[in-house]
C-alpha positions as CSV (number, residue, x, y, z in Angstrom):
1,X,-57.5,-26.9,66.9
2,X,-59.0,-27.4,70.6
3,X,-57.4,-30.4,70.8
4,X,-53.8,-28.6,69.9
5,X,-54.4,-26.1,72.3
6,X,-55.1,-29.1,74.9
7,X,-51.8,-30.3,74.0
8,X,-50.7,-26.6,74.7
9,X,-51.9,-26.7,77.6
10,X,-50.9,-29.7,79.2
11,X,-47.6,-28.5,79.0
12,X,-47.9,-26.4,81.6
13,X,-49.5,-28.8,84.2
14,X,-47.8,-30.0,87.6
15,X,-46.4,-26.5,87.8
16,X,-46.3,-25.3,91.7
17,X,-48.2,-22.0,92.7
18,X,-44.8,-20.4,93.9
19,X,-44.0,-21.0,90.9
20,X,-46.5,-19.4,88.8
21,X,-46.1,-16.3,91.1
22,X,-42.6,-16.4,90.6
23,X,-43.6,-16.3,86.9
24,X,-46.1,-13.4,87.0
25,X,-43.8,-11.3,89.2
26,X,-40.7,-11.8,86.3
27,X,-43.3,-10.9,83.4
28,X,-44.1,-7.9,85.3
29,X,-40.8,-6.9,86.2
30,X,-39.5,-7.7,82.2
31,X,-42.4,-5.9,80.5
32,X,-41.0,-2.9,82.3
33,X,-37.7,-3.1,81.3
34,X,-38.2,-1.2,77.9
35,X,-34.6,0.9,78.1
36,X,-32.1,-1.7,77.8
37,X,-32.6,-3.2,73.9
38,X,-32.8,0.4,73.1
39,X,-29.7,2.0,75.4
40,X,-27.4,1.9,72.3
41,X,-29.8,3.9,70.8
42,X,-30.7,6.0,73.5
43,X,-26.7,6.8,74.4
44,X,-25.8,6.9,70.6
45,X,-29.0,9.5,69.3
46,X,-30.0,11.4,72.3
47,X,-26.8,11.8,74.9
48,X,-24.4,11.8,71.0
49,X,-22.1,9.5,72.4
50,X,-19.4,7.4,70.6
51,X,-19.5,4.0,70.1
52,X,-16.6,3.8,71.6
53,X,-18.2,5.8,74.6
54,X,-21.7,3.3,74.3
55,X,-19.0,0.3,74.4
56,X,-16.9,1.2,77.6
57,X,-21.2,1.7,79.2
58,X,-21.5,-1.3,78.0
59,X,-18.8,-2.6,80.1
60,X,-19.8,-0.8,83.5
61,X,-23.2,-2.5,82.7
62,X,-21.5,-6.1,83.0
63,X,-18.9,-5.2,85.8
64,X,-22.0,-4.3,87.3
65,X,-23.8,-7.9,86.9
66,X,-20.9,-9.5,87.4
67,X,-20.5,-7.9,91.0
68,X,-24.4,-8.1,91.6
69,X,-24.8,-11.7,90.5
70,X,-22.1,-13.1,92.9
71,X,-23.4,-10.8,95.6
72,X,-26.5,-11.9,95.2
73,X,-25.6,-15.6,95.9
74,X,-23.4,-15.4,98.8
75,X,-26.6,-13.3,100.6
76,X,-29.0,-15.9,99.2
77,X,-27.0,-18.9,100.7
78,X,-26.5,-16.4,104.0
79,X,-30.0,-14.6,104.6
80,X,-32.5,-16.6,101.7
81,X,-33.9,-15.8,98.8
82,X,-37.0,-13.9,99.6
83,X,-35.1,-11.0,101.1
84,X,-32.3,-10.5,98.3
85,X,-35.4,-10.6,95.9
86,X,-37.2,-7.8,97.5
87,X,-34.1,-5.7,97.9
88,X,-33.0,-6.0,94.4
89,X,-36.7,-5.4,93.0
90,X,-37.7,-2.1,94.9
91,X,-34.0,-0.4,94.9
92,X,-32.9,-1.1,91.2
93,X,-36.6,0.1,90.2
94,X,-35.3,3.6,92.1
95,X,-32.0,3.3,90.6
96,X,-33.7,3.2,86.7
97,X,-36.1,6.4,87.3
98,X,-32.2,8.2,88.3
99,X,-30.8,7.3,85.2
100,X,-32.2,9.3,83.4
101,X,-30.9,12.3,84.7
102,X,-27.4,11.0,84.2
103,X,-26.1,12.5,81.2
104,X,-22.3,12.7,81.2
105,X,-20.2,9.7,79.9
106,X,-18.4,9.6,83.8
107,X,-21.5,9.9,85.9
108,X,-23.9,7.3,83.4
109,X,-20.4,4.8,83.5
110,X,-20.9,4.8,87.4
111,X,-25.2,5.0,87.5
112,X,-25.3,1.7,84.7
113,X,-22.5,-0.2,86.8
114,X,-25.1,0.4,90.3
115,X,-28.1,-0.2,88.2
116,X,-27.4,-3.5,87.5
117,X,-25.0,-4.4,90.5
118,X,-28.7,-4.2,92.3
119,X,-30.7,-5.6,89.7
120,X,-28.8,-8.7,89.0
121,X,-28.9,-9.8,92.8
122,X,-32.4,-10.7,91.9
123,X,-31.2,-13.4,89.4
124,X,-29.4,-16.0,91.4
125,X,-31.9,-15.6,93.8
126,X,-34.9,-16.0,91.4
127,X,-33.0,-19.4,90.5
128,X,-32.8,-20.6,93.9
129,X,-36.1,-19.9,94.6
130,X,-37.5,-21.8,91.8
131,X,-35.0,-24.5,92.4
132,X,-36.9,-24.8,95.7
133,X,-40.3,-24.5,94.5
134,X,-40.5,-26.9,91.7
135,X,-40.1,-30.7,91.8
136,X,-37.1,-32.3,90.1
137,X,-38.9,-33.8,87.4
138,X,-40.2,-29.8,86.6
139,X,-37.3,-28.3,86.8
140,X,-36.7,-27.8,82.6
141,X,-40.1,-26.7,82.0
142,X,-40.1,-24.8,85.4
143,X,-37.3,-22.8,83.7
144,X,-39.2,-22.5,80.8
145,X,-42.2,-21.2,82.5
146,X,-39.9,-18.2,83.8
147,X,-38.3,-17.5,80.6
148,X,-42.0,-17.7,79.1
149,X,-42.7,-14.7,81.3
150,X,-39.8,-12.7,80.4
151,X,-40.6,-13.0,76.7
152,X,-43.3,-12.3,76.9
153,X,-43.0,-8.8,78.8
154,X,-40.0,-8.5,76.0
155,X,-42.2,-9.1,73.5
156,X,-44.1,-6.3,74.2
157,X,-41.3,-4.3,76.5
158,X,-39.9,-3.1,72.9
159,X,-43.1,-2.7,71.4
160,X,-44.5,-0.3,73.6
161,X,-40.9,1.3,74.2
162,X,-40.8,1.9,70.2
163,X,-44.3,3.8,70.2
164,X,-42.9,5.7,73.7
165,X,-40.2,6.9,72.1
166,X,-41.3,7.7,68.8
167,X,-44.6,9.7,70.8
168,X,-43.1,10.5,74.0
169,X,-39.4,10.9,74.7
170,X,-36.8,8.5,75.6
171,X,-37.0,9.4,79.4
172,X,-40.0,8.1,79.6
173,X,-39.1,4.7,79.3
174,X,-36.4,5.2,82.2
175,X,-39.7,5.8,85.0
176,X,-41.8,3.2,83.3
177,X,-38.9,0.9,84.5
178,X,-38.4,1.8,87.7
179,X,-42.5,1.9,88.6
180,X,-42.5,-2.1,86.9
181,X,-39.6,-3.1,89.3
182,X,-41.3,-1.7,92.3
183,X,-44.7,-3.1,91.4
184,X,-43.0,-6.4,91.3
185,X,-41.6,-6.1,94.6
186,X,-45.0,-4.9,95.9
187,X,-46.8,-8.1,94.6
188,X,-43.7,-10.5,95.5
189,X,-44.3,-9.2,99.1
190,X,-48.5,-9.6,99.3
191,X,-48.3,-13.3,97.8
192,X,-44.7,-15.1,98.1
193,X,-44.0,-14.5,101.6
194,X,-41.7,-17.1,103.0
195,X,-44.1,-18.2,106.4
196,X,-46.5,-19.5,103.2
197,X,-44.3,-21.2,100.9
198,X,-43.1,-24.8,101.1
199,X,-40.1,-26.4,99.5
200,X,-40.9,-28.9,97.3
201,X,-37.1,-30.0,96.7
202,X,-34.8,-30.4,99.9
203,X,-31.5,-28.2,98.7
204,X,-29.6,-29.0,102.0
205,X,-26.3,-30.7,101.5
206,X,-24.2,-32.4,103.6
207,X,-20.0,-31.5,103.1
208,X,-21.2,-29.3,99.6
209,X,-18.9,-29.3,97.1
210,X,-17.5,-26.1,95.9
211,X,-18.5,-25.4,92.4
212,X,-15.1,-23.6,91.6
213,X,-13.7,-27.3,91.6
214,X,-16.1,-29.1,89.5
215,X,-14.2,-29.8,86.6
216,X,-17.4,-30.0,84.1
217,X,-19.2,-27.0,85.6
218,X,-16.4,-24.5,84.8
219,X,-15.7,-26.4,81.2
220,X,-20.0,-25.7,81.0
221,X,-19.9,-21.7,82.2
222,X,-16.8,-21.1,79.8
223,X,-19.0,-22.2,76.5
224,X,-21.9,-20.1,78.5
225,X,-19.4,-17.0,78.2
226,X,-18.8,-17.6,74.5
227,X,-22.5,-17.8,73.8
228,X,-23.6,-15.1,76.3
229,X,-20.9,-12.7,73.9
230,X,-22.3,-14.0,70.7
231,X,-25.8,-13.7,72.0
232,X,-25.8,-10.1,73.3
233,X,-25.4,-9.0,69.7
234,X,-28.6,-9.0,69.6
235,X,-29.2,-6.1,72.1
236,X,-26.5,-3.6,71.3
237,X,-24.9,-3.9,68.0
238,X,-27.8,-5.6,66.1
239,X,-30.0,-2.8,67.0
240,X,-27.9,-0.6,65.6
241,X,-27.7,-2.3,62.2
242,X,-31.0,-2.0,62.3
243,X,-30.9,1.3,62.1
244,X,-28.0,2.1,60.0
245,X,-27.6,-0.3,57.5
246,X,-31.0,-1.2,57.0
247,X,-32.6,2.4,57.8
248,X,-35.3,0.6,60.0
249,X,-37.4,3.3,62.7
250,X,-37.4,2.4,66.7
251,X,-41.0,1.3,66.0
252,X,-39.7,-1.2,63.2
253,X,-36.5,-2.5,65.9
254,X,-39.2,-2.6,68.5
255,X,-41.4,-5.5,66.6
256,X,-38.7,-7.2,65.2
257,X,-37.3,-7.7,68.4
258,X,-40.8,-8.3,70.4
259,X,-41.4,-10.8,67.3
260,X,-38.3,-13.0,69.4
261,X,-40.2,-12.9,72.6
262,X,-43.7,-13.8,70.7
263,X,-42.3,-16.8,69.1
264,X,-40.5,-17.5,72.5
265,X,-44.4,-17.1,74.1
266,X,-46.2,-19.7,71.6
267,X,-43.7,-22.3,70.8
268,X,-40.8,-22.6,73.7
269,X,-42.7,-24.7,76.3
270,X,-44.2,-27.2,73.5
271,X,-40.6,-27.4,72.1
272,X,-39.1,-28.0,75.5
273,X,-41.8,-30.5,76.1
274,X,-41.1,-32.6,73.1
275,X,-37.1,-32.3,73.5
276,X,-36.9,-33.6,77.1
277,X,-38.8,-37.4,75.7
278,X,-36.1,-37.2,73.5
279,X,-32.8,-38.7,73.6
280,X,-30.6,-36.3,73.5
281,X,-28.1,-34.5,76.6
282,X,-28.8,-31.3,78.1
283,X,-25.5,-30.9,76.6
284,X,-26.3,-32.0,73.2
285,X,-29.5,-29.7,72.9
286,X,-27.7,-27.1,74.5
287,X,-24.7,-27.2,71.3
288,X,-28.0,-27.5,68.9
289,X,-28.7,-24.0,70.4
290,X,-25.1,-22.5,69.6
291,X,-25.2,-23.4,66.3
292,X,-28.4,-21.9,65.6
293,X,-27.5,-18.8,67.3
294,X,-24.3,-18.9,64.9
295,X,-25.8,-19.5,61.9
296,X,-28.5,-16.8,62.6
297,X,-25.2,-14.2,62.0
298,X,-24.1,-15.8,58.9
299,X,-27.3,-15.4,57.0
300,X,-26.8,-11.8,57.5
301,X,-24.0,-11.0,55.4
302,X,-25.8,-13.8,52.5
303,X,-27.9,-10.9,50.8
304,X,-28.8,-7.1,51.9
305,X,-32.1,-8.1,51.3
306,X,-34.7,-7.1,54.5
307,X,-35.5,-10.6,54.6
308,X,-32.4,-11.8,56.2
309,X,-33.1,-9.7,58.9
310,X,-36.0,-12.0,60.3
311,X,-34.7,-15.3,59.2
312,X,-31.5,-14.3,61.4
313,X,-34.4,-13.5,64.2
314,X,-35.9,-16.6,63.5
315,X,-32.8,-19.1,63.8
316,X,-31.2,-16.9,67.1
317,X,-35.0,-17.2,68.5
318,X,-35.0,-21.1,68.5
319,X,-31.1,-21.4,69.3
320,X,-32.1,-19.4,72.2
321,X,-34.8,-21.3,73.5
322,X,-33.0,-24.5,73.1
323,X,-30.2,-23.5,74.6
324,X,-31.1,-21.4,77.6
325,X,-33.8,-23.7,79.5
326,X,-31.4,-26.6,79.1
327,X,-28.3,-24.6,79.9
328,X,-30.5,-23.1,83.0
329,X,-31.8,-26.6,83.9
330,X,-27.7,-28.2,83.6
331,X,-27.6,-25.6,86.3
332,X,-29.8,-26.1,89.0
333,X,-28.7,-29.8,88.2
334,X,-25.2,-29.3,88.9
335,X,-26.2,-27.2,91.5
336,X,-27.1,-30.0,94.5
337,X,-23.3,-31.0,94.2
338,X,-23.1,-27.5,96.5
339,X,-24.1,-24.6,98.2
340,X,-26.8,-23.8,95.1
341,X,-26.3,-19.8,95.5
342,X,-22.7,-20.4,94.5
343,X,-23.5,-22.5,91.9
344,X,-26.4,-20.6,90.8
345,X,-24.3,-17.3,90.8
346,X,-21.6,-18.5,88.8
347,X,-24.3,-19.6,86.3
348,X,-25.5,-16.1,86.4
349,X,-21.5,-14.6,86.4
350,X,-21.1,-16.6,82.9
351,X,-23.4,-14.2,81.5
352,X,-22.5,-10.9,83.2
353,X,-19.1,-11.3,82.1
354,X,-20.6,-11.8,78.5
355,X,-22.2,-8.1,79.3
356,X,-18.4,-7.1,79.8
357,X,-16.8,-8.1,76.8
358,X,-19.8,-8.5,74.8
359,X,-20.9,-5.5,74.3
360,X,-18.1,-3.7,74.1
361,X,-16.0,-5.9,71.6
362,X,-19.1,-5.9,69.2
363,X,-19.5,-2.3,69.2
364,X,-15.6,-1.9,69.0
365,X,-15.6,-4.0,66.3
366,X,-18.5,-2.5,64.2
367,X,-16.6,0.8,64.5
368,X,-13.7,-0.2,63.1
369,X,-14.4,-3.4,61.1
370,X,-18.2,-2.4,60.0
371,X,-20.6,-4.9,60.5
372,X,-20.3,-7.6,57.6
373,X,-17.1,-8.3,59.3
374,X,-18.4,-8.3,62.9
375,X,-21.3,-11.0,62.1
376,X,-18.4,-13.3,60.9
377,X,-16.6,-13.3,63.6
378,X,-19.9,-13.8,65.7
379,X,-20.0,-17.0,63.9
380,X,-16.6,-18.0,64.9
381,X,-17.3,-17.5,68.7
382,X,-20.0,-19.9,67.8
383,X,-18.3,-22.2,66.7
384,X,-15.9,-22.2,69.6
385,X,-19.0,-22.4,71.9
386,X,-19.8,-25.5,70.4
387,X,-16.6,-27.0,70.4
388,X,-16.7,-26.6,73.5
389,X,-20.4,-27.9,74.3
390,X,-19.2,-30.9,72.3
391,X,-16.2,-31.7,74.6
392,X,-18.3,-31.4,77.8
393,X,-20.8,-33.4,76.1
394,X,-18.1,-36.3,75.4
395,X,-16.5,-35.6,78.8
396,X,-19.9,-36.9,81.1
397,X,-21.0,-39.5,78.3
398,X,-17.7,-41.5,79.5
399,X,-18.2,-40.3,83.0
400,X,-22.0,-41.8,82.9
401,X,-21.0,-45.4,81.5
C-alpha cells in the first residue's frame, strides 16, 4: 500500500510552484461554483421555466463564453495573463452574487450571457499561464494537475450544493459563488504576482503563424465541438433525467455527479502517467476518450435499471479524463506555431460554442423526443467526433514520416 501511494505520488513530481498555485487558486475557484450542474434545475423548479426557456439560457451562457474566451486571448497576448486573470476572477464573482436576483426569462438571458463573458476570460489565460510555467516535458501532467483541482472542487461543489439546497435555498449557492471567485482573486494576487514568477518555457515567436490557417488545428477544434456538445449532457439534460425519469433528489444528483470529480481526483494523473510511456498519439488517446464518452449514453437506454446510471458515470468519467488532458496538451502544443492566446482561445471557443448548441439542442430534443431518443443521438455525435479524431490522427501520421 505505501509503496502504491509512492507511486501516486511521484506522479506529481517536477511540477513548478506557479504551478501548483495556479492549481490551488482553480480548486478554490471550482469548489465555489456549485450553481451551474444544478441551473437546469434551479431555472426549471424554482424560476418555472420551460425547457424551451432553460435551453435558449443555455444558449446566452455559451454566446457568453464564446465572446469571453476570444476576449480573453487577444488581452492576454496584448496586456498578459496575470491581469485578465484577476479581472475575470473578482468581477464574474460579483456578477454570480447578481444573479440571483434576476428572475425574468429576458433579464437572466442577458445576466448568464455577462456572467460568463467575464468568467471565461480567465480560461485562455489560465492556459497561457501554465503554458509558461511548466516545462515542455510537464505540460500533459501540468494539465492534469489543473484539471485535478477542478475535480476536485466539483467533486464536492455538487455535494455541498445538494445539502444547500435541500437545507438552505437555491440562492444560496448564487453568493457562495461569487465569495469563491473573489477569494481566488485575493490569493492569485498575494502569491502569483508577475515581478516573482519566471517562465520556464520561452512562448516568443518569430513571424507566428495564425492559427485560423492551420489546417490540422481547425480539423482538431471541430471534433472538440462535437465532443464539447455530447459532453455537456452531462450538466443540463442528464441532470434532469435524473430527476425525472429516475426520481433521484438534488442530494442523490449531487453525489453522483461529485462521484465524476472523485474518480477524476484518485485515478486521472496515474492514468495520464502511464498513457504518455505508451505508444499511442495525443490524437489516438484523445478518439479512445470519444468513444467512451459515447458509449457512456448508450448504456442508458440498455435497461431502466439505477445501475446504468453510474456505469454511464463511470465510462464518461474515464473518456473525459483521457480525452481532455491530451486534447488540452494537443493545444498548448500546437500553440508555439503562434501567438498562443489565439491559439489557446480558439481551444477554449471549441467548447463555448458546444455551450451554444449543446445545451440547447439536448434540452430541445428531450422535450420533444424524450430522453431514450436524445441519448442515441448523443452517441451518433460521438461517433462523428471520432471519425473525425481518426482522420486528424491519419492526417499528421503521414505528415510525421
Amino acid at each position: 500500500m505505501r509503496s502504491l501511494f509512492k507511486k501516486y505520488i511521484n506522479t506529481f513530481r517536477g511540477l513548478s510552484t506557479e504551478v501548483w498555485w495556479l492549481a490551488l487558486i482553480t480548486l478554490i475557484n471550482r469548489a465555489g461554483t456549485m450553481v451551474i450542474p444544478f441551473l437546469s434545475l434551479y431555472l426549471t423548479k424554482s424560476l418555472n421555466f420551460s425547457l424551451s426557456d432553460v435551453g435558449w439560457i443555455m444558449t446566452a451562457f455559451g454566446l457568453g463564453s464564446v465572446i469571453g474566451s476570444w476576449l480573453g486571448g487577444k488581452l492576454t497576448d496584448k496586456i498578459g495573463f496575470y491581469k485578465v486573470m484577476v479581472f475575470s476572477l473578482f468581477v464574474s464573482g460579483l456578477f454570480f452574487i447578481v444573479l440571483q436576483f434576476l428572475t425574468t426569462f429576458t433579464s437572466f438571458w442577458i445576466g448568464i450571457f455577462f456572467v460568463m463573458l467575464i468568467s471565461d476570460m480567465f480560461r485562455p489565460a489560465m492556459f497561457v499561464a501554465l503554458n509558461s510555467y511548466s516545462k515542455p516535458e510537464n505540460k500533459t501532467r501540468t494539465v492534469t494537475l489543473i484539471r485535478l483541482a477542478i475535480n476536485l472542487g466539483f467533486s464536492a461543489g455538487p455535494a455541498v450544493g445538494g445539502i444547500i439546497i435541500t437545507t438552505i435555498s437555491y440562492s444560496s449557492l448564487f453568493w457562495v459563488d461569487g465569495i469563491t471567485c473573489a477569494l481566488a482573486a485575493l490569493v492569485l494576487v498575494k502569491v502569483l504576482h508577475p515581478k516573482k514568477a519566471k517562465t520556464l518555457d520561452n512562448l516568443k515567436i518569430e513571424n507566428p503563424q495564425s492559427a485560423y490557417h492551420d489546417k490540422s488545428f481547425l480539423l482538431f477544434l471541430a471534433a472538440m465541438v462535437l465532443f464539447g456538445i455530447v459532453f455537456l449532457q452531462y450538466f443540463s439534460t442528464m441532470p434532469l433525467y435524473y430527476k425525472d425519469a429516475h426520481f433521484l433528489s438534488e442530494f442523490e444528483i449531487g453525489v453522483l455527479l461529485g462521484m465524476n470529480g472523485f474518480l477524476i481526483f484518485i485515478f486521472e494523473m496515474p492514468l495520464i502517467k502511464w498513457l504518455e510511456n505508451a505508444r499511442i498519439t495525443k490524437s489516438g488517446l484523445m478518439l479512445i476518450g470519444a468513444l467512451l464518452t459515447g458509449l457512456s449514453f448508450l448504456v442508458l437506454n440498455i435497461s431502466s435499471w439505477a445501475g446504468v446510471l453510474i456505469i454511464g458515470m463511470l465510462l464518461m468519467t474515464f473518456g473525459e479524463m483521457i480525452a481532455f488532458p491530451f486534447s488540452n496538451a494537443f493545444a498548448m502544443e500546437r500553440a508555439k506555431k503562434g501567438n498562443p492566446g489565439e491559439y489557446m482561445a480558439l481551444y477554449s471557443i471549441s467548447f463555448s460554442i458546444a455551450h451554444i448548441f449543446g445545451h440547447n439542442i439536448g434540452l430541445q430534443l428531450v422535450d420533444h423526443i424524450g430522453f431514450n431518443n436524445t441519448w442515441y443521438l448523443s452517441t451518433l455525435l460521438a461517433g462523428f467526433c471520432v471519425l473525425l479524431l481518426f482522420i486528424l490522427n491519419q492526417k499528421l501520421r503521414v505528415k510525421n514520416q
